[in-house]
N, C-alpha and C positions, 0 to 999 in steps of 0.2 A: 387583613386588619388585625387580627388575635396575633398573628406571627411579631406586628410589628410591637404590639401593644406587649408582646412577654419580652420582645428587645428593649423597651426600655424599660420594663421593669426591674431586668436584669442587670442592665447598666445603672440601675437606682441602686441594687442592691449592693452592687460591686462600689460604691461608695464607701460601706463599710470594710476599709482596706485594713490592710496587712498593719498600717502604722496603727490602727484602732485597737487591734489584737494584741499588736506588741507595747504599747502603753497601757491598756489594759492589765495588761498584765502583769507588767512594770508596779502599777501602784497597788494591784494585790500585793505584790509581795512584800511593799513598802506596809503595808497591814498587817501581814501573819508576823504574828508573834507580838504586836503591838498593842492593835486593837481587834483581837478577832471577831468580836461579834458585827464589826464595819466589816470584816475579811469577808466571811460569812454572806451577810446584808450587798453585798459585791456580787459575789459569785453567783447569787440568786437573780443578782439583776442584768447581768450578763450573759447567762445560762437563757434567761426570758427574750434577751433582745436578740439572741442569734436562731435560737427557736422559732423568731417570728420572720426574721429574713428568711427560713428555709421553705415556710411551703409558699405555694404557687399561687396566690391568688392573682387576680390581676385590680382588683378593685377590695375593697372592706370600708367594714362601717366605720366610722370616725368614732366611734368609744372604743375601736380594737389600735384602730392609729393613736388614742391618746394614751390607752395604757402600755401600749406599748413607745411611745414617747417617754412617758412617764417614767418607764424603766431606765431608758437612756438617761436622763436627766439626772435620776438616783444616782447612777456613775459620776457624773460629773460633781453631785452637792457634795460627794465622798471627799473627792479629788479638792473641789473650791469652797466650800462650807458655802458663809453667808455671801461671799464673793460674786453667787451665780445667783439670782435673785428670778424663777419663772413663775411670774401668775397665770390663771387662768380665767376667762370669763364665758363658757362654752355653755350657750342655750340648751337647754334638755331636749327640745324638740327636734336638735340636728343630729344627736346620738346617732341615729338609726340610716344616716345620710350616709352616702356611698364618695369614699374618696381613693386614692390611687395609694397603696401602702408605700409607706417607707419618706410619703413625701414631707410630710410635716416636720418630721427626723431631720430631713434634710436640711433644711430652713432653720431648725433649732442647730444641729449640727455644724453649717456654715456660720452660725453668728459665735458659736463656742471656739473654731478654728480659726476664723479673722479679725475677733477682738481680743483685747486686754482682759483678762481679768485678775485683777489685783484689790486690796485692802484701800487702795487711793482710788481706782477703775474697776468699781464692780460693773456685773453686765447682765442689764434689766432685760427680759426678753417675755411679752404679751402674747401669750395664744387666746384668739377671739372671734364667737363670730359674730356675722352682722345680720342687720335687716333682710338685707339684698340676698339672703342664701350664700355664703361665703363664706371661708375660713380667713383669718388673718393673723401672720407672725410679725411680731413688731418687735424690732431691738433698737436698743439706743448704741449710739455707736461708738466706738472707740478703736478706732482702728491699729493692729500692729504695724508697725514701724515699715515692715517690709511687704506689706500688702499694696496691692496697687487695687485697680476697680474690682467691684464685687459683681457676682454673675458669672460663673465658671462653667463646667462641662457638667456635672450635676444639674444645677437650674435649670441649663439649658436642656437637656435631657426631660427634668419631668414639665418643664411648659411645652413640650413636644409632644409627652403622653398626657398629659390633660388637653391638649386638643385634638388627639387622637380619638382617645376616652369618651370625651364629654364637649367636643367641638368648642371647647370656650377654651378662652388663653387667662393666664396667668397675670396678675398687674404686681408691677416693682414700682413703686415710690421711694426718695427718698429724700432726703436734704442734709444737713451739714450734721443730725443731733440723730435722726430716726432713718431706719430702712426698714419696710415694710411692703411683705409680699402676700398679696392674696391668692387665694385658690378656689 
């Protein structure tokens, strides 16, 4: 079970591809010499998010998955200012709650990859949890032109290790305005 469970963590981590690194990179340098103290504020937040793909856990607490969301997110407000709009509504008392790393990412990740975001399509995205012991990401939707259904080899990957994990599956809702996944 540990064997299978560090396979999909690894295939979660392997999400953060080559094209992440190389846009990353791309809008540092679209920084330096501009606005460095963004450059800067960059490089600390990228340096944090690949630090935290590297060690092994197979589970963490959900204040280590937010700040380190959190880091990823800072890349992105760089990249879309007020375009990318994430709130949060995160009970204190689930802090300490055990979730599968890199997954929350994932879920903010795939709504940044297959929506719009523009000045006419900003892209609202809810990290929340609930009553029921649950995490939930909710994005409003706007889908790119050439996106077809959402739920790729990622998703499917960590609903695979959350019931490996923690024997409970993953729930996607969604309708014409909102998609929203629990965990």
């Amino acid at each position: 079970v540990e064997e299978n469970i560090r396979a999909h963590y690894e295939a979660l981590k392997n999400q953060l591809d080559p094209h992440f690194l190389f846009n990353s990179l791309n809008t540092l340098n679209g920084l330096i010499g501009i606005d460095d103290d963004k450059a800067h504020d960059y490089v600390e937040n990228l340096s944090s998010i690949f630090r935290y793909t590297l060690h092994r856990k197979t589970i963490c607490k959900l204040s280590e998955e937010i700040w380190f969301v959190n880091s990823y997110i800072n890349l992105f407000k760089i990249r879309y200012g007020e375009n990318l709009v994430i709130q949060h509504a995160i009970d204190d008392k689930y802090l300490n709650w055990y979730v599968m790393p890199i997954s929350i990412q994932l879920l903010v990740e795939n709504a940044i990859k297959h929506n719009t975001i523009s000045n006419k399509k900003p892209l609202f995205i809810l990290i929340h949890t609930t009553d029921h012991d649950s995490v939930i990401v909710e994005k409003i939707i706007n889908p790119k032109l050439r996106d077809g259904v959402p739920g790729g080899v990622g998703l499917s990957n960590m609903a695979d290790g959350y019931e490996i994990l923690y024997h409970k599956s993953i729930t996607i809702t969604s309708n014409e305005k909102v998609l929203s996944v629990e965990i």
